[in-house]
C-alpha positions in Angstrom: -5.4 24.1 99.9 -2.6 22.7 102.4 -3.5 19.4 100.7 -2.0 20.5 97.2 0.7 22.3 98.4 2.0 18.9 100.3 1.3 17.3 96.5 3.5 20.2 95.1 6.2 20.2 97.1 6.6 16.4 97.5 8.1 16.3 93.5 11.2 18.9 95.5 11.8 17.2 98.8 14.9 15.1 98.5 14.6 11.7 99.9 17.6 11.3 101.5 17.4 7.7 103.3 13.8 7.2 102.7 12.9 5.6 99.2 10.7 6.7 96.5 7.0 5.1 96.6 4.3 5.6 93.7 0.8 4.9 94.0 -2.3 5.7 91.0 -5.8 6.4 91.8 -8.9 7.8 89.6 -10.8 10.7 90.6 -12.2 13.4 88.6 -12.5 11.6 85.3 -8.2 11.4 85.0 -5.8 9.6 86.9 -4.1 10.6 89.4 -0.5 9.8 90.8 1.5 9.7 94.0 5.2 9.6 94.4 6.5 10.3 98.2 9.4 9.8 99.9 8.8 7.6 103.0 10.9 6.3 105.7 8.7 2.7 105.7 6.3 1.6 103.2 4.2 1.5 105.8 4.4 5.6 106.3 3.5 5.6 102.6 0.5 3.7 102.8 -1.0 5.4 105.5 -0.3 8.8 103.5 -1.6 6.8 100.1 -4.9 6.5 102.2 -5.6 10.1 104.0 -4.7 11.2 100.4 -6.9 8.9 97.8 -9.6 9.3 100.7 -9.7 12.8 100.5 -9.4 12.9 96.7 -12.5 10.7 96.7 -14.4 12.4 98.5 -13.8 15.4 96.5 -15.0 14.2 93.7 -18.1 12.6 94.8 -19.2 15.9 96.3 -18.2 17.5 93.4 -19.4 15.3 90.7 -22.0 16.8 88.4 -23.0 13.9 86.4 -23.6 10.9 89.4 -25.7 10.8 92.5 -24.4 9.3 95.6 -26.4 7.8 98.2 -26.5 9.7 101.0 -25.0 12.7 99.9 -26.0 15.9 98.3 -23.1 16.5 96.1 -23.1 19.2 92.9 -25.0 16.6 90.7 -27.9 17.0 93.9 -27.8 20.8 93.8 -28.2 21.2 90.3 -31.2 19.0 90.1 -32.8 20.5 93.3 -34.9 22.8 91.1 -34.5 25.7 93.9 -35.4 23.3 96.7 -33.4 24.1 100.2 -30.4 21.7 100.5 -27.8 21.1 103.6 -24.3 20.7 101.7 -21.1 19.9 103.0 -18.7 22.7 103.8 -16.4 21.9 100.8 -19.5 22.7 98.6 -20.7 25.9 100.4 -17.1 27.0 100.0 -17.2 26.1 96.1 -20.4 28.1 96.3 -19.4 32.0 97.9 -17.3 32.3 94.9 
């Protein structure tokens, strides 16, 4: 939740002396773009990565359609036929709704 309200109020934050960087990734069958205000590219980059990581992993665990080694992700569940499963926490919280 913190995560998209950084991506949300990102668009609002004035840049001041820091300049405007944009970055494009694809996750959840769309892409997806980045604009931040940084002080050093490098700054950006770093953020780019925390970011398109997390995004990534999002959408393996929540992919319905694709098996991933080593994971149980929503594609897992579904095909479990009932069978116990260990998740990750981003599932189980999917899941209590």
């Amino acid at each position: 939740c913190s995560l998209l309200c950084l991506l949300l109020c990102l668009p609002l934050a004035a840049c001041g002396g820091a300049k405007t960087y944009s970055a494009q990734t694809f996750a959840f069958d769309t892409i997806i773009s980045l604009t931040a205000c940084c002080d050093s590219e490098e700054d950006f980059l770093a953020l780019k990565e925390v970011l398109f990581s997390r995004l990534q992993e999002l959408h393996q665990a929540f992919d319905i359609y694709h098996e991933y080694s080593g994971q149980t992700n929503l594609y897992t569940v579904n095909h479990s036929a009932g069978q116990p499963l260990t998740v990750t926490g981003d599932i189980l919280e999917l899941l209590r709704f």
